[in-house]
DRENTORKOL-3810 file (N, C-alpha, C; in nm, 4 decimals):
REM DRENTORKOL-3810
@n.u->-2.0326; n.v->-0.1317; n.w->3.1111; ca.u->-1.9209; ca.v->-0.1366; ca.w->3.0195; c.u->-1.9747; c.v->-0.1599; c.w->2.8778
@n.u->-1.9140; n.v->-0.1022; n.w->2.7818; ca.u->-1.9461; ca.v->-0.0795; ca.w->2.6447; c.u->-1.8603; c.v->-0.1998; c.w->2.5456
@n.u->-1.9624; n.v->-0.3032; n.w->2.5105; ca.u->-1.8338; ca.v->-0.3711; ca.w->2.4288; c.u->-1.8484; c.v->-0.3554; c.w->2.2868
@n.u->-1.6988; n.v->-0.3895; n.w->2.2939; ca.u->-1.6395; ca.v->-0.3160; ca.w->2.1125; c.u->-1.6611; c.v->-0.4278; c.w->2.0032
@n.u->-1.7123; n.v->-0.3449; n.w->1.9026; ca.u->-1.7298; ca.v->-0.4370; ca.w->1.7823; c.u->-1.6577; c.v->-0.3628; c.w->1.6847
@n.u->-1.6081; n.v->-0.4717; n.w->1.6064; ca.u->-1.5192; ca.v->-0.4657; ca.w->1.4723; c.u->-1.6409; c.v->-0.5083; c.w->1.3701
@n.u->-1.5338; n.v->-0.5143; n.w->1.2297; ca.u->-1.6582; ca.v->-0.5506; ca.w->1.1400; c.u->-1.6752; c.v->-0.7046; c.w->1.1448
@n.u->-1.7188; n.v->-0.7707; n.w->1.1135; ca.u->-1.7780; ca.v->-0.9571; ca.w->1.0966; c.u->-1.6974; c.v->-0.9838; c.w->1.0243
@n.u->-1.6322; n.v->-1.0918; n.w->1.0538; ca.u->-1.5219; ca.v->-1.1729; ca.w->0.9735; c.u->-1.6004; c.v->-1.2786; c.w->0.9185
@n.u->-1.5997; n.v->-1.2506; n.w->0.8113; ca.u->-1.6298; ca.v->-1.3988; ca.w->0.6960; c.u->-1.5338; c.v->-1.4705; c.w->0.6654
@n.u->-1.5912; n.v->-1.5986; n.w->0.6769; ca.u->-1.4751; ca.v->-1.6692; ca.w->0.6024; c.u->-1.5113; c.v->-1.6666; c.w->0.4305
@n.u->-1.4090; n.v->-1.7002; n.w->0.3093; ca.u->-1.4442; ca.v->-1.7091; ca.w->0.2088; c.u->-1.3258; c.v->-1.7991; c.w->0.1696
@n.u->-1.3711; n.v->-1.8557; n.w->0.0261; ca.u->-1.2889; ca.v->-1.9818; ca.w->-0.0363; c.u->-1.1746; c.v->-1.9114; c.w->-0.0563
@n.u->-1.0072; n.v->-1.9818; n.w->-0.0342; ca.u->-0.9089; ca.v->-1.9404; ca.w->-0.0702; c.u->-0.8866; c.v->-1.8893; c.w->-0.2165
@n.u->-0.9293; n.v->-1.9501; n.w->-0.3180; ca.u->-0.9346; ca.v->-1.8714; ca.w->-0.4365; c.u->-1.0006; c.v->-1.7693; c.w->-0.4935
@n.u->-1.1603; n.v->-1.7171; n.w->-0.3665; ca.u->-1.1706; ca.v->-1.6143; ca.w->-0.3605; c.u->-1.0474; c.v->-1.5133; c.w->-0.2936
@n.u->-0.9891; n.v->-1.5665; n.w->-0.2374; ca.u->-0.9413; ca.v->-1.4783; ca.w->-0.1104; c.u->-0.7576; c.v->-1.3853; c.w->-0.1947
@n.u->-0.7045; n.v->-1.5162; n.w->-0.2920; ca.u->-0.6226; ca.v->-1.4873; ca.w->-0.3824; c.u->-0.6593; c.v->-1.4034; c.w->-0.4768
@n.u->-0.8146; n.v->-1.4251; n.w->-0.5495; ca.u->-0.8148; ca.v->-1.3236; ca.w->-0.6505; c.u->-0.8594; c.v->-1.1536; c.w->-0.6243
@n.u->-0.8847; n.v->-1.1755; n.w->-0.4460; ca.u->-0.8921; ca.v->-1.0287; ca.w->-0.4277; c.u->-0.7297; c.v->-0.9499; c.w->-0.3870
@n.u->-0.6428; n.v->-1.0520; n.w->-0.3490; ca.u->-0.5182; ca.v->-1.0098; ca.w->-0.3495; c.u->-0.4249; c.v->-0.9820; c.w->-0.4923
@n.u->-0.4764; n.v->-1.0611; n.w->-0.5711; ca.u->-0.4442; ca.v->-1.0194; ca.w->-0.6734; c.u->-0.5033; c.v->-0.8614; c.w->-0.7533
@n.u->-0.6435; n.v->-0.8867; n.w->-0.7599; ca.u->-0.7100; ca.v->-0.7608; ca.w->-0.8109; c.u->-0.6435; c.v->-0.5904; c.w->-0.7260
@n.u->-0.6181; n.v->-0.6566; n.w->-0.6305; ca.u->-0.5707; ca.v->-0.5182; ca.w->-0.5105; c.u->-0.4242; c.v->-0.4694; c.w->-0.5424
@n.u->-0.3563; n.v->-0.6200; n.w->-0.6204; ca.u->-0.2096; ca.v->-0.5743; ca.w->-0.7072; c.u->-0.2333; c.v->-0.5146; c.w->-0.8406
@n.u->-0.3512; n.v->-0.5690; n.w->-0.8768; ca.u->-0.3543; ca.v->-0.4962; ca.w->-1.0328; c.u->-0.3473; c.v->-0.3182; c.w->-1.0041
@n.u->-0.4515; n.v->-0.3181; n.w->-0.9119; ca.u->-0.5185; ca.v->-0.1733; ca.w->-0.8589; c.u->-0.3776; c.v->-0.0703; c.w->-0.8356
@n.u->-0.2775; n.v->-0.1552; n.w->-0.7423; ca.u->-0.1678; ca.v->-0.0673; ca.w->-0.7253; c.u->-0.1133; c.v->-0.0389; c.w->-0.8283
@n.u->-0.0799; n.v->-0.1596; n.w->-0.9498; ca.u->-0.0114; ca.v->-0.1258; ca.w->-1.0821; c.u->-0.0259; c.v->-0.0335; c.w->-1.1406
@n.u->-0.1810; n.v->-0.0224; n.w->-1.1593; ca.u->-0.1845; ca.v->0.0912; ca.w->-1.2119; c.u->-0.2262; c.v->0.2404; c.w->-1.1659
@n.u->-0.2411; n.v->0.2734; n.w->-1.0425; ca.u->-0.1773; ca.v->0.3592; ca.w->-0.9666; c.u->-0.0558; c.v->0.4121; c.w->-1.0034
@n.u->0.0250; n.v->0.2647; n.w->-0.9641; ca.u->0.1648; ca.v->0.3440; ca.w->-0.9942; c.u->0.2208; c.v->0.4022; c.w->-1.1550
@n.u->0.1345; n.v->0.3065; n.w->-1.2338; ca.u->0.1641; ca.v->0.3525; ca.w->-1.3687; c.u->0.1037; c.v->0.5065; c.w->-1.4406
@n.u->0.0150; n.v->0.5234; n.w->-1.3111; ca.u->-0.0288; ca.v->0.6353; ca.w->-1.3429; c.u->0.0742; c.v->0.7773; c.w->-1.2983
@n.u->0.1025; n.v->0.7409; n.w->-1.1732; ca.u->0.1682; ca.v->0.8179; ca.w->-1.1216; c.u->0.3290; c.v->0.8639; c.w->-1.2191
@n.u->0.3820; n.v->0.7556; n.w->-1.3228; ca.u->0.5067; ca.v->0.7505; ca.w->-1.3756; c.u->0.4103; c.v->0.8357; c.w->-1.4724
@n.u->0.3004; n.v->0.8293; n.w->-1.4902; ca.u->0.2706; ca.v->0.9006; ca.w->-1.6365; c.u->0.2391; c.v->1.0288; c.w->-1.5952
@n.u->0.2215; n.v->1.0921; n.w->-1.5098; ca.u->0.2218; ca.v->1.2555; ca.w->-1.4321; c.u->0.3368; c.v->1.2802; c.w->-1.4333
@n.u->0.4606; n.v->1.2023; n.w->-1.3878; ca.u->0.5596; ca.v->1.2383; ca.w->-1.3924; c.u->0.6370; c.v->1.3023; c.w->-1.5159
@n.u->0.6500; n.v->1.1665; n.w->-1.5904; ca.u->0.6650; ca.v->1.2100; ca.w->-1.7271; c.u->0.6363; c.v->1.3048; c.w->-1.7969
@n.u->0.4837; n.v->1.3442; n.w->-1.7502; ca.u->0.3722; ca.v->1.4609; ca.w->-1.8571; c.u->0.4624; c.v->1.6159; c.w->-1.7632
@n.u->0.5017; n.v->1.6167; n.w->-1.6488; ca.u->0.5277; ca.v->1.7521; ca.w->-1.5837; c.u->0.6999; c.v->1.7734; c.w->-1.5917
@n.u->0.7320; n.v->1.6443; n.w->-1.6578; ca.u->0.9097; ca.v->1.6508; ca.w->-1.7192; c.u->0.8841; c.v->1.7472; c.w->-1.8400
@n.u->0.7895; n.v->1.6714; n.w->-1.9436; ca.u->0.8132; ca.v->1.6945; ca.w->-2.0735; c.u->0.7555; c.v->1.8809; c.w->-2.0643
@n.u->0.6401; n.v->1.8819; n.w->-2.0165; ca.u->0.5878; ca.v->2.0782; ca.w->-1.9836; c.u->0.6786; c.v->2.1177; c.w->-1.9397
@n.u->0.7665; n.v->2.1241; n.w->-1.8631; ca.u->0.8724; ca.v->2.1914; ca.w->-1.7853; c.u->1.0098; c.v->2.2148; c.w->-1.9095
@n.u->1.0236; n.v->2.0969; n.w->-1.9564; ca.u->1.1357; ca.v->2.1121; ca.w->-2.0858; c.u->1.0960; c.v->2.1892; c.w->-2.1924
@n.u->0.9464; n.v->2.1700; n.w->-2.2067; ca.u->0.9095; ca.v->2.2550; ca.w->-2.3339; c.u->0.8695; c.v->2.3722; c.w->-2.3177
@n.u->0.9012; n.v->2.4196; n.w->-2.1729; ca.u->0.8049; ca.v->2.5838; ca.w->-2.1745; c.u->0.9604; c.v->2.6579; c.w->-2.1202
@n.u->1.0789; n.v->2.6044; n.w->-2.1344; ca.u->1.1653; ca.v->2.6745; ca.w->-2.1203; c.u->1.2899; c.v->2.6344; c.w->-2.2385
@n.u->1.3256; n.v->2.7534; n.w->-2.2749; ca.u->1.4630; ca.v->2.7305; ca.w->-2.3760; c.u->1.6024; c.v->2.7354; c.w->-2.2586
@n.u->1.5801; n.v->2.7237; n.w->-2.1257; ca.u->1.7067; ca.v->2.7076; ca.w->-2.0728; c.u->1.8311; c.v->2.7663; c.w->-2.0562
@n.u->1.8110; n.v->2.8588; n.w->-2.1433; ca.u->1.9346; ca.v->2.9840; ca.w->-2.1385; c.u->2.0119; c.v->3.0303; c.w->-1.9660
@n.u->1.9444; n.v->3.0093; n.w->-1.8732; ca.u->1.9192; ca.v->3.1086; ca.w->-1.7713; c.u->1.9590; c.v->2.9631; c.w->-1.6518
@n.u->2.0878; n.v->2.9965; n.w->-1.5647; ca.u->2.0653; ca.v->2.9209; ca.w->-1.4487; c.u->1.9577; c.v->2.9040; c.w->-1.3335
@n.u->1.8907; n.v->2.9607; n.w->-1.2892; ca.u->1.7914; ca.v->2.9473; ca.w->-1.2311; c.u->1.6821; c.v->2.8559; c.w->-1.3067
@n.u->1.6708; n.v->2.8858; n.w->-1.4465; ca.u->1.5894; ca.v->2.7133; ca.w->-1.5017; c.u->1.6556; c.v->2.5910; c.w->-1.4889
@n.u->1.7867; n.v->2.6124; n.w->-1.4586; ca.u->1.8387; ca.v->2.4674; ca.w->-1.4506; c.u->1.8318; c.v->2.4453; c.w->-1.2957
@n.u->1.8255; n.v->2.5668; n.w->-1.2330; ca.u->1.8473; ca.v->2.5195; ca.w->-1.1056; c.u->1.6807; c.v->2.4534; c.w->-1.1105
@n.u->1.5420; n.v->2.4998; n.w->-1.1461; ca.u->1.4471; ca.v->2.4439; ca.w->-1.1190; c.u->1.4828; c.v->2.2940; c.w->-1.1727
@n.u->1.5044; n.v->2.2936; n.w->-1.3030; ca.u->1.5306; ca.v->2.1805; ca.w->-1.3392; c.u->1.5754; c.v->2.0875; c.w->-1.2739
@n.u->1.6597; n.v->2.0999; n.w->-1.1816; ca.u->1.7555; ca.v->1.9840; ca.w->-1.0916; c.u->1.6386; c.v->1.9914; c.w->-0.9773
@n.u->1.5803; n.v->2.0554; n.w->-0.9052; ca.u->1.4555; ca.v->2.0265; ca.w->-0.8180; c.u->1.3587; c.v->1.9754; c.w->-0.8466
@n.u->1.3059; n.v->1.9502; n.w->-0.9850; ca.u->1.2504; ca.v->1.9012; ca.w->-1.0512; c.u->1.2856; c.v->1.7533; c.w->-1.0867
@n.u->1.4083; n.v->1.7775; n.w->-1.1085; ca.u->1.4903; ca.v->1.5863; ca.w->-1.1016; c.u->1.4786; c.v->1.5269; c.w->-0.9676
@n.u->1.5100; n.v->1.6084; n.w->-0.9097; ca.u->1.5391; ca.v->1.5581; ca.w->-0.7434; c.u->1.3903; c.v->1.4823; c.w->-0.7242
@n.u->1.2897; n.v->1.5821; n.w->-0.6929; ca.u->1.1754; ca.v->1.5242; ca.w->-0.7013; c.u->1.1103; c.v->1.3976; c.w->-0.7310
@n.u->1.1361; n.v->1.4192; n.w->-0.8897; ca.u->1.0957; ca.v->1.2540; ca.w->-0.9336; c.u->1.1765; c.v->1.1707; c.w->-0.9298
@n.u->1.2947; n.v->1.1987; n.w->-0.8760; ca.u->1.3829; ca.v->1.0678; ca.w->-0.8466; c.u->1.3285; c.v->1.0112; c.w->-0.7023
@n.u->1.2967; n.v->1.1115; n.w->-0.5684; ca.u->1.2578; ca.v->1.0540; ca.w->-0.4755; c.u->1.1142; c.v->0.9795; c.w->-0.4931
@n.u->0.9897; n.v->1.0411; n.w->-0.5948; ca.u->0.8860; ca.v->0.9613; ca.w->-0.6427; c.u->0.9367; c.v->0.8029; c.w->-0.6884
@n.u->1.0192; n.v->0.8426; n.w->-0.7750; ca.u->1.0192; ca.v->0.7105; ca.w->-0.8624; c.u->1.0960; c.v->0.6081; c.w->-0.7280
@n.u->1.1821; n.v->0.6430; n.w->-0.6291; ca.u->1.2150; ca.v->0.5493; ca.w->-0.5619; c.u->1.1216; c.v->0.5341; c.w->-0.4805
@n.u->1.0186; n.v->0.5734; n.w->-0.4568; ca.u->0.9013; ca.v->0.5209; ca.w->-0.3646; c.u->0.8503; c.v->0.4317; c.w->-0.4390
@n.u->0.8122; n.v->0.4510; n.w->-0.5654; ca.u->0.7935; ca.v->0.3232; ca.w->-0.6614; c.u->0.8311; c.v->0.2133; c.w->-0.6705
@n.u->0.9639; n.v->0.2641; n.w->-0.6435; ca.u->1.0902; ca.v->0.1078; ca.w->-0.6467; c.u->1.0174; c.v->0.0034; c.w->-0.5274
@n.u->1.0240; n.v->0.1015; n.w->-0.4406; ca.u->0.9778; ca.v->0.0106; ca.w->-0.2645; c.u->0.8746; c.v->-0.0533; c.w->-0.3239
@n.u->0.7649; n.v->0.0280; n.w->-0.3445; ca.u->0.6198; ca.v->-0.0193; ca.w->-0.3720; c.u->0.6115; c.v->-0.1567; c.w->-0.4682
@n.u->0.7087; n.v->-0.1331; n.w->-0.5710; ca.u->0.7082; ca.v->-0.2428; ca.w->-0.6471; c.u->0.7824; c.v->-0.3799; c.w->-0.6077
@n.u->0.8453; n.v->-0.3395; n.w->-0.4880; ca.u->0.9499; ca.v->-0.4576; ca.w->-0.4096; c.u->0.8322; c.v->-0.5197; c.w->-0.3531
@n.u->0.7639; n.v->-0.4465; n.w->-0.2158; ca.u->0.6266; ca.v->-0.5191; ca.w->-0.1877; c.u->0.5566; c.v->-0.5987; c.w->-0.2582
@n.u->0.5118; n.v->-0.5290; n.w->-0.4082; ca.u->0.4380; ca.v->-0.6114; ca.w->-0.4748; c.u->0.4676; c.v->-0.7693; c.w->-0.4984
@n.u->0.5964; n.v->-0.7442; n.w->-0.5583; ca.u->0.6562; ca.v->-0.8583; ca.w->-0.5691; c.u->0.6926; c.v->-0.9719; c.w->-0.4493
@n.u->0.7116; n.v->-0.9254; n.w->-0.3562; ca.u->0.7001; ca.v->-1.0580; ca.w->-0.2311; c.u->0.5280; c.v->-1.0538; c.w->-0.2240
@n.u->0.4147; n.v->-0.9755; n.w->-0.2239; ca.u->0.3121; ca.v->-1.0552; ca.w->-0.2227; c.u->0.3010; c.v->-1.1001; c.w->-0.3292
@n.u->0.2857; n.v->-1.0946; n.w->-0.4529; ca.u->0.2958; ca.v->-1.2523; ca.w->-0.5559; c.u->0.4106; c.v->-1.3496; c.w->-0.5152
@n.u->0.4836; n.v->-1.3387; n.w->-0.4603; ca.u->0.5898; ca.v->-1.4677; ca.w->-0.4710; c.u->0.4974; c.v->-1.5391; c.w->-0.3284
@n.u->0.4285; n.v->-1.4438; n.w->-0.2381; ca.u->0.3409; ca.v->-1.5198; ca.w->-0.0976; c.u->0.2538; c.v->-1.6080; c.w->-0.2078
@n.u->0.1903; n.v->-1.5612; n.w->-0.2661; ca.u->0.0904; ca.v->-1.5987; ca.w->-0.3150; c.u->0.1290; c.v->-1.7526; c.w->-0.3847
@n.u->0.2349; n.v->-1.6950; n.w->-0.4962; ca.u->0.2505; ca.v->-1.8286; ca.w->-0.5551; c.u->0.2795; c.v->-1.9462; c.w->-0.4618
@n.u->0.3901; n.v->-1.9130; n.w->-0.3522; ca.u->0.4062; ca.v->-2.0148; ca.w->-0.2367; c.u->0.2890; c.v->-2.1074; c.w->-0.1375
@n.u->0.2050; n.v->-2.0190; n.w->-0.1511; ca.u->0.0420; ca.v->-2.0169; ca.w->-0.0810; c.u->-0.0014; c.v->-2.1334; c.w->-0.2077
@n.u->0.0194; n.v->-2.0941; n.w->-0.3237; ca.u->-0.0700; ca.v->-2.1833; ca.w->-0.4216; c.u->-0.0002; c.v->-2.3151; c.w->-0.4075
@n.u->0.1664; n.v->-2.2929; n.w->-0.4510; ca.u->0.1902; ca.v->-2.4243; ca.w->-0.4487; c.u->0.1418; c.v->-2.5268; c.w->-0.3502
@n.u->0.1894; n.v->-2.4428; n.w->-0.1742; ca.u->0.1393; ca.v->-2.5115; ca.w->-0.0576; c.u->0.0344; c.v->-2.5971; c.w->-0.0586
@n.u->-0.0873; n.v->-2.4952; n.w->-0.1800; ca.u->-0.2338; ca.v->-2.5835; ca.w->-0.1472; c.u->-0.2072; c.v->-2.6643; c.w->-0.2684
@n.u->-0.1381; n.v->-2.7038; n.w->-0.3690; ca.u->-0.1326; ca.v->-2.7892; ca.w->-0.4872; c.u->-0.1204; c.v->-2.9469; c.w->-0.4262
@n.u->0.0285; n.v->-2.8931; n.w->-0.3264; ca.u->0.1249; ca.v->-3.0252; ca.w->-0.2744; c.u->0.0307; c.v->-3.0708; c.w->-0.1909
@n.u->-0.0478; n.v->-3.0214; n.w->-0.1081; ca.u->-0.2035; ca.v->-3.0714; ca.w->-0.0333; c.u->-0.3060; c.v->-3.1483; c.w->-0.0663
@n.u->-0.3009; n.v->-3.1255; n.w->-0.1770; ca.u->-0.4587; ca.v->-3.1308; ca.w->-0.2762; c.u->-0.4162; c.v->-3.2267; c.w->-0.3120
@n.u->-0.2825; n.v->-3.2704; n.w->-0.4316; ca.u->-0.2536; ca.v->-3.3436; ca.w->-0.5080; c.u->-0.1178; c.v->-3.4321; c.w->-0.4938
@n.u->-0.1298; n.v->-3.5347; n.w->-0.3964; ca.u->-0.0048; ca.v->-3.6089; ca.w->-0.3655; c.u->0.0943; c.v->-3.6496; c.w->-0.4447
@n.u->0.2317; n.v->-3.6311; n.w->-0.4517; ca.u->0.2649; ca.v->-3.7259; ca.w->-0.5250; c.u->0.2598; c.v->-3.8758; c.w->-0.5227
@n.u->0.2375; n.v->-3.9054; n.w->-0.6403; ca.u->0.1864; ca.v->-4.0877; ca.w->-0.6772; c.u->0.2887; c.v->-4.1777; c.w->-0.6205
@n.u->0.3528; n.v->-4.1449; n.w->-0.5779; ca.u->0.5144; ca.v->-4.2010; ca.w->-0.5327; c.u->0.4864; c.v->-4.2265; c.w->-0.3494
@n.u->0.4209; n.v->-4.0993; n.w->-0.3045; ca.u->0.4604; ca.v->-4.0667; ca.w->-0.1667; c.u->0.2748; c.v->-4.0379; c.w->-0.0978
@n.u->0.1895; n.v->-4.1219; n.w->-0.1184; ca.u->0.0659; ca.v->-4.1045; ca.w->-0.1094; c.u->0.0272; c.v->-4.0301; c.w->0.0941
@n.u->-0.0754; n.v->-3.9478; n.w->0.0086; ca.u->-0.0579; ca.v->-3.8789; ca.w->0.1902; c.u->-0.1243; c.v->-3.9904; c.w->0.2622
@n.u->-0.0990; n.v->-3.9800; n.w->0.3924; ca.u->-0.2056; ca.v->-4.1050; ca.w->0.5079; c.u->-0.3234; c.v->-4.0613; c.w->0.4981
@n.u->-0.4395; n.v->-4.1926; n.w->0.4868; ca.u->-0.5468; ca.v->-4.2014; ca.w->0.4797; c.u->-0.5755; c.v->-4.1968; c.w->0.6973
@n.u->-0.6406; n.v->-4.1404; n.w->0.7449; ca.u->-0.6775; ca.v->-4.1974; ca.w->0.8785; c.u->-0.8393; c.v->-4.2877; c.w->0.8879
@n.u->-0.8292; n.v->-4.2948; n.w->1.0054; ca.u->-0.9509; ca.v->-4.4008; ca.w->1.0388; c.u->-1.0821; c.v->-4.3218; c.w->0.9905
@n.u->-1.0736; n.v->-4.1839; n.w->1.0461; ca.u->-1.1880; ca.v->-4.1161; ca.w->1.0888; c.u->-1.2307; c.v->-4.0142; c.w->0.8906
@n.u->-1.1138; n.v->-4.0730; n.w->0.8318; ca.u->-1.1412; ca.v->-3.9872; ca.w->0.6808; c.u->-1.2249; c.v->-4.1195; c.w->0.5495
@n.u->-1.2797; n.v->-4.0210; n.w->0.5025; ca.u->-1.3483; ca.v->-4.1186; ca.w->0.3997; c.u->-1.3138; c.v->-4.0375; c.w->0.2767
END
């Protein structure tokens, strides 16, 4: 029998582990900001290489809307995701703040076995 290997799990410090989740949101940002800027650039060529006289340019025109309206709502999603992983994240940070740093009021238990 053949056994299966995956890749090696490292562990690494949580604030490594946040700033690659973060860097991986920047990465999408601008992905997506790129993608709004193709959009934009193949609106504005399409408006300027036709004077519009003629239904069939409008009909492209409206396939052309259609289009980047279904793009841009994939965006929408994409940018919904984004946003619950920063709100994980911030929740993740606070979690480790309230850990780290007791309030002075409500001191965490010391046990036998901690120094």
């Amino acid at each position: 029998m053949i056994a299966l290997s995956g890749p090696e799990f490292v562990r690494k410090p949580r604030d490594e582990i946040i700033n690659e989740i973060l860097e991986s949101i920047a990465k999408e940002e601008m992905a997506i900001a790129n993608l709004m800027n193709a959009e934009a650039e193949k609106i504005k060529r399409v408006v300027a290489s036709h004077d519009l006289p003629k239904a069939e340019d409008f009909s492209q025109l409206l396939s052309l809307q259609k289009l980047v309206a279904e793009i841009l709502e994939k965006l929408i999603q994409k940018q919904n995701i984004i946003i619950k992983k920063l709100d994980m994240i911030r929740e993740f940070k606070a979690t480790i703040i309230k850990k780290e740093k007791p309030h002075p009021y409500h001191p965490m238990p010391q046990y036998d076995n901690e120094e």
